[in-house]
C-alpha positions in Angstrom: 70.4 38.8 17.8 69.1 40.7 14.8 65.2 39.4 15.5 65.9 40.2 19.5 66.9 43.7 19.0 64.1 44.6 16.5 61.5 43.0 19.3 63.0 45.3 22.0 63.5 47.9 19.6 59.3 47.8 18.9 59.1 47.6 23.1 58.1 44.1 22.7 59.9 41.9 26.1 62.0 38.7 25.7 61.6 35.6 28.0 64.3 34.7 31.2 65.1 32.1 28.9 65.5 34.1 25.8 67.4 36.7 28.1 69.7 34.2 29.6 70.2 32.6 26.3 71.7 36.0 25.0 74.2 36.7 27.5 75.5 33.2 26.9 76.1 33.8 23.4 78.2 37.0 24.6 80.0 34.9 26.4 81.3 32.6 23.5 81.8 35.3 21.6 78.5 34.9 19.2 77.9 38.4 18.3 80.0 41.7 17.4 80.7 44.8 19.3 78.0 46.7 17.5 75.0 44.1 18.1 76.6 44.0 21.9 76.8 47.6 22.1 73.1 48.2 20.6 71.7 45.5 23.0 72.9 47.5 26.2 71.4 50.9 24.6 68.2 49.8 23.5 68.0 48.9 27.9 68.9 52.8 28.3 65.6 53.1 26.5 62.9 50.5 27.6 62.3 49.6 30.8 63.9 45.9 31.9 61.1 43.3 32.8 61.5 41.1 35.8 61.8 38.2 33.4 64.4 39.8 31.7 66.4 40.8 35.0 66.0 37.0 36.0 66.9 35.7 32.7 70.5 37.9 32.7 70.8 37.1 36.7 70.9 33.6 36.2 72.6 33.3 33.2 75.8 35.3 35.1 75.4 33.0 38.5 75.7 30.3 35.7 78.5 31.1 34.1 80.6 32.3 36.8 83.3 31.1 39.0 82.4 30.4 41.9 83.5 30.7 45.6 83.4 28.4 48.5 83.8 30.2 51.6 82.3 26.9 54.0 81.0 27.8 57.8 80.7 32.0 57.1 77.3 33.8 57.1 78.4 36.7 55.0 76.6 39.4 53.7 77.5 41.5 50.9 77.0 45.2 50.8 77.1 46.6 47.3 75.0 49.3 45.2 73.7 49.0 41.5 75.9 52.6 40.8 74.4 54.7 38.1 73.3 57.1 40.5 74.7 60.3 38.9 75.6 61.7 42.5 79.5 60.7 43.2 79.2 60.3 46.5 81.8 59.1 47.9 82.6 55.1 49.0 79.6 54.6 51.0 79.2 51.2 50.5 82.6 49.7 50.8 83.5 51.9 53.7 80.5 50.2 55.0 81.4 46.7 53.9 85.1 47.4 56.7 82.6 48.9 59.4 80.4 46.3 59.2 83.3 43.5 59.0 84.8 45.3 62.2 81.4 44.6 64.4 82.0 40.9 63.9 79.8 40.3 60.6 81.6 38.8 57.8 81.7 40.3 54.2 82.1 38.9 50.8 82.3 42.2 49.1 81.3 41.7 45.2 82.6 45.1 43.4 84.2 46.9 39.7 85.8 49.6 38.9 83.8 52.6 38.0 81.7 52.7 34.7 79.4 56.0 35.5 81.1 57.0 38.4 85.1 58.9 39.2 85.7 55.7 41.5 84.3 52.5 41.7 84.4 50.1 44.9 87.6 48.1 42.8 89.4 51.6 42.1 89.2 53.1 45.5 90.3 49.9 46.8 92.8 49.1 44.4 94.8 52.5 45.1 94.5 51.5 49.0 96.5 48.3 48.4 94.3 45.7 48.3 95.0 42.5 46.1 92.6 41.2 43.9 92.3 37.6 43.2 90.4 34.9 42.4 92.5 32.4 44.6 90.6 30.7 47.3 93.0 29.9 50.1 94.0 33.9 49.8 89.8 34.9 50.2 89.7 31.8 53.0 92.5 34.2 54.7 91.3 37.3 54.1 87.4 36.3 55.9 89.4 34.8 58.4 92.0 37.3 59.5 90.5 40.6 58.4 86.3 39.6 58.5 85.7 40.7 54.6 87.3 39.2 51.6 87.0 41.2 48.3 85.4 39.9 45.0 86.2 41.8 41.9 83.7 41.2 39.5 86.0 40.7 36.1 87.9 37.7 38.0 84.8 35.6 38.4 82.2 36.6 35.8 85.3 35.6 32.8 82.4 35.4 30.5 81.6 39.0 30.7 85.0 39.8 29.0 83.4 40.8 25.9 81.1 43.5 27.3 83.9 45.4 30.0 85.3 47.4 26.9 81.9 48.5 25.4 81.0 49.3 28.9 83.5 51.7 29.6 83.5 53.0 26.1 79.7 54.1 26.5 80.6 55.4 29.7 76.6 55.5 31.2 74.8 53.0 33.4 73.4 49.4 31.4 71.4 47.0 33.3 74.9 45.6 33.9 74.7 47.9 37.1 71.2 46.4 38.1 73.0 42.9 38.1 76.1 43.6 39.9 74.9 43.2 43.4 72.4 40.4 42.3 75.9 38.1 40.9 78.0 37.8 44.0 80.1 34.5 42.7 80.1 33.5 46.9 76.5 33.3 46.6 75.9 35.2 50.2 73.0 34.0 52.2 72.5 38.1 53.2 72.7 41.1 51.2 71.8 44.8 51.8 71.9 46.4 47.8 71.0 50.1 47.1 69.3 50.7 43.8 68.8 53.8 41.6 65.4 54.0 41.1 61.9 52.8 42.3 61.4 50.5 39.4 64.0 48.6 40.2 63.4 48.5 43.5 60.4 46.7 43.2 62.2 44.3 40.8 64.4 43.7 43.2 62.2 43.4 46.1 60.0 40.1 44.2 63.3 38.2 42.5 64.9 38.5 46.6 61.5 37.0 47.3 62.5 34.4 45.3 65.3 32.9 47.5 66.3 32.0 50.7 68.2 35.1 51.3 68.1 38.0 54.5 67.9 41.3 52.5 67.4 44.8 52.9 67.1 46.3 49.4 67.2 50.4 49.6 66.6 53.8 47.5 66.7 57.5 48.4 63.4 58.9 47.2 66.1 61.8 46.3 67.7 59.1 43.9 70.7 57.7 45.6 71.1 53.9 45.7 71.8 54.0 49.2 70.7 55.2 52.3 71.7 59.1 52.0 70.4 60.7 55.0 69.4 63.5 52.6 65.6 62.6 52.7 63.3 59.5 52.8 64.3 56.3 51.9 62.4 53.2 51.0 63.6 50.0 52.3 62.0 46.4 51.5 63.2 44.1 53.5 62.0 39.7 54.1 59.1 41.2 56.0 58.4 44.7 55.2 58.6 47.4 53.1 59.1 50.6 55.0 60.0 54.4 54.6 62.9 55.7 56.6 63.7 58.7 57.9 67.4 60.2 59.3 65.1 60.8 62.6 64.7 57.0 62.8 68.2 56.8 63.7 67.9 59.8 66.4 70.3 61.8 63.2 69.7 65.2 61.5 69.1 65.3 57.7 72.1 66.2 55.9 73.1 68.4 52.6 74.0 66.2 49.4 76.6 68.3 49.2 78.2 66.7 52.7 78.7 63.1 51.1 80.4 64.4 47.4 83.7 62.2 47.1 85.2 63.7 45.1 86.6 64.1 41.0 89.6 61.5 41.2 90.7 58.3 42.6 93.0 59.7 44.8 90.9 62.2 46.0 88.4 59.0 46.9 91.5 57.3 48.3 92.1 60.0 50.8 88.7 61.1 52.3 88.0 56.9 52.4 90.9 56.5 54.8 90.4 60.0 56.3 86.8 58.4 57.4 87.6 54.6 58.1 90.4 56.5 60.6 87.5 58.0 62.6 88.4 61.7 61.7 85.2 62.1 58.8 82.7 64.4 60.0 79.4 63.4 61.3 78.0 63.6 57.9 80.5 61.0 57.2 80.2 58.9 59.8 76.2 58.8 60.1 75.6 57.8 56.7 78.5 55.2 56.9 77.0 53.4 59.9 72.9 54.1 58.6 74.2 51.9 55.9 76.6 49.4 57.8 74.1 49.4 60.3 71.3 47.9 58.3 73.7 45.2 56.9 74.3 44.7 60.7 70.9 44.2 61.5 69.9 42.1 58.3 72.6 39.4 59.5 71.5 39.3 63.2 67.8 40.1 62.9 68.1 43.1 65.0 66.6 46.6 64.9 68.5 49.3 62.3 68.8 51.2 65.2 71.1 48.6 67.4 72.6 48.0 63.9 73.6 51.3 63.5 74.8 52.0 67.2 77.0 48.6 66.9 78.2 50.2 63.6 79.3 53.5 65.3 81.5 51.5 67.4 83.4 49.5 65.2 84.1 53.1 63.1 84.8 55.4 66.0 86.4 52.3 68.1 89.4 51.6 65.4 87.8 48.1 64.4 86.5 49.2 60.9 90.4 50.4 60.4 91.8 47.3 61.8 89.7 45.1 59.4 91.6 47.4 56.0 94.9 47.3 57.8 95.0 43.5 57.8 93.6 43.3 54.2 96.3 45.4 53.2 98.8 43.6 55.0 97.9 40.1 53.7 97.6 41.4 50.2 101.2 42.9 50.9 102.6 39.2 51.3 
């Protein structure tokens, strides 16, 4: 560790397999909490390569558990975080919208590191069980369209890094591998990143694989699609700049989408929304998002994706798909 840290230290790059090789040796416990802790803050400093970022990618989808979820074409719906904005839930609100128009999710999520509330706190509070048990995930995409994956169950080997992370409190490139380390292995994703050097990352290792995806940044820095501005979206087949207009939707104030200081204060406007009582501010920049994972799975326009998106919200079948999570996770 000692000779990797002074090569990253002097802005020198390591190799995928020198990057991959690192995380291992996390995993079995190799190194100490201050060589751990001085590896994730020398990334707060230096820009991650794509080797690197491919490296730590693989070396998680190696060493985690993973989930067989046979005959489902899910996508996942999940952003890096490290946005500095606390909005509030976009992206799992999204995740029940999108499982209520009929697309299955396998929704990879933590609890908050730089945010109030995480997708795993917000959901947590709700009622929602989280397990690593297969016949229970089997049920849950079965009954409810979306099964929840929280990330600690099936990435064991990151057990050594979960405290330093929330002691430092700030985004690591943890945050850029969270959506990239879905332990069901989805065969779509929409991911929102927090920067435009990411998203380019992003946009050639998705290249890489077999994958639908629609990978998304505000040029106003959220790691979604925010409806405050422009946002940049590469996709299988393009790379394109959207606009609120797109969608026939007026631009709205960053200050419309704040969720909020607390957990329960996420709890509350998350089920005020899913119940169809949010406010258009709300509900367009839920089903802008929703509706892109929509039209990634069934290779239709954003704009039928977000129109099939309004009607699962505003219909009751966004809420229908929490209500039975909660109830199964009840038994």
């Amino acid at each position: 560790m000692k000779e990797i840290l002074n090569r990253l230290i002097n802005q020198e790059s390591i190799s995928s397999e020198e990057a991959k090789n690192v995380l291992v040796n996390i995993s079995e416990g190799k190194y100490n909490q201050s060589q751990i802790a001085s590896f994730l803050t020398v990334y707060m400093m230096r820009s991650i390569t794509i080797e690197e970022l491919r490296g730590f990618r693989d070396a998680l989808l190696e060493l985690c558990i993973p989930v067989e979820l046979e005959g489902y074409n899910t996508i996942d719906l999940c952003g890096t975080g490290g946005d500095g904005k606390d909005t509030f839930n976009i992206s799992t609100l999204s995740s029940f919208v999108t499982a209520g128009a009929g697309v299955h999710v396998t929704k990879h999520g933590n609890y908050g590191v730089s945010s109030a509330c995480g997708s795993s706190n917000v959901m947590e509070h709700l009622g929602i069980k989280f397990t690593n048990d297969i016949d229970f995930l089997n049920r849950s995409i079965d009954k409810a369209g979306i099964c929840v994956l929280h990330a600690p169950l099936f990435h064991p080997a990151m057990k050594n890094v979960a405290p330093i992370r929330k002691e430092l409190g700030v985004k690591t490139f943890f945050n850029m591998l969270g959506p990239m380390v879905n332990p069901a292995f989805p065969k779509n994703q929409m991911v929102g990143v927090f920067n435009l050097e990411l998203l380019r990352l992003y946009g050639y290792l998705y290249q890489e694989t077999d994958k639908n995806y629609a990978v998304v940044h505000a040029l106003d820095g959220y790691d979604e699609i925010s409806l405050t501005g422009k946002t940049k979206v590469i996709s299988n087949n393009s790379e394109t700049l959207f606009e609120p207009q797109d969608l026939g939707v007026n631009k709205i104030e960053q200050k419309e989408i704040f969720g909020g200081n607390t957990v329960a204060q996420a709890a509350r406007l998350f089920t005020k929304i899913i119940r169809g009582k949010g406010t258009d501010a709300h509900n367009n920049v839920v089903c802008a998002n929703a509706g892109l994972a929509i039209a990634t799975v069934k290779q239709i326009s954003h704009k039928e994706g977000f129109e099939l998106a309004k009607e699962s919200l505003l219909g009751g079948k966004a809420k229908a798909s929490l209500d039975k999570l909660i109830e199964l996770s009840e038994k």
